[in-house]
N, C-alpha and C positions, 0 to 999 in steps of 0.2 A: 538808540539812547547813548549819550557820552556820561560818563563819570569824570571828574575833574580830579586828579591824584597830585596831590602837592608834596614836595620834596623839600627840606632843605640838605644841599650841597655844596662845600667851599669854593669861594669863587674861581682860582686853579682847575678843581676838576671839571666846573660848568662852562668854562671859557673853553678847556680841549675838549669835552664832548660836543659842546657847539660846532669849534673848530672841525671835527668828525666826520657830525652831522651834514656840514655843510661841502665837505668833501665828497662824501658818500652820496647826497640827494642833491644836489648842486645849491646855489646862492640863490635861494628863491622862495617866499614865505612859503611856511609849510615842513619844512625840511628837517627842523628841531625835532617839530610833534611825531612824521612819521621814524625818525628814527628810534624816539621813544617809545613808541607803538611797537615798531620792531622789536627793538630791545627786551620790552616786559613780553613780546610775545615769546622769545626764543627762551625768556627765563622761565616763565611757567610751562614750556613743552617738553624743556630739557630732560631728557631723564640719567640715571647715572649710568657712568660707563667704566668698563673694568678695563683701566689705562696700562695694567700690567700686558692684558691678550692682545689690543692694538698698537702693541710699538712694534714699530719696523714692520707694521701692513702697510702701510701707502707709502709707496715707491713713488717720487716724483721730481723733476727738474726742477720744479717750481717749490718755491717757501711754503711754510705754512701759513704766511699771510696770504701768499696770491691763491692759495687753493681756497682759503675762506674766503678772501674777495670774489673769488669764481665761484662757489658754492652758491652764496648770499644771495647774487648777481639773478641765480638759477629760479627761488623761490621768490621774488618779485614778479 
């Protein structure tokens, strides 16, 4: 079963979350929804985290962008 959730959002942020989207799941129908599907999944799993205990745990070469790119990458 799908539910249909409608949003209004200013056209700026709907044009870069598209743009995102489309970077992330390539140019190809389909690509908006799943990243939305993503998105509301990762927001209702989330739970809190105590940011004080985790600074300066993850040593890494990489950004924090590429480690979430890599993370993301992992649970698809």
């Amino acid at each position: 079963m799908v539910e249909i959730i409608k949003a209004g959002v200013p056209n700026p942020v709907a044009k870069r979350f598209r743009k995102k989207a489309m970077d992330q799941y390539g140019y190809r129908k389909g690509a908006v929804k799943r990243a939305m599907q993503d998105l509301i999944t990762r927001y209702i799993s989330a739970g809190t985290a105590d940011w004080k205990s985790l600074k300066g745990v993850i040593r890494s070469e990489l950004s924090s962008i590429e480690l979430q790119h890599r993370l993301w990458k992992r649970t698809d």
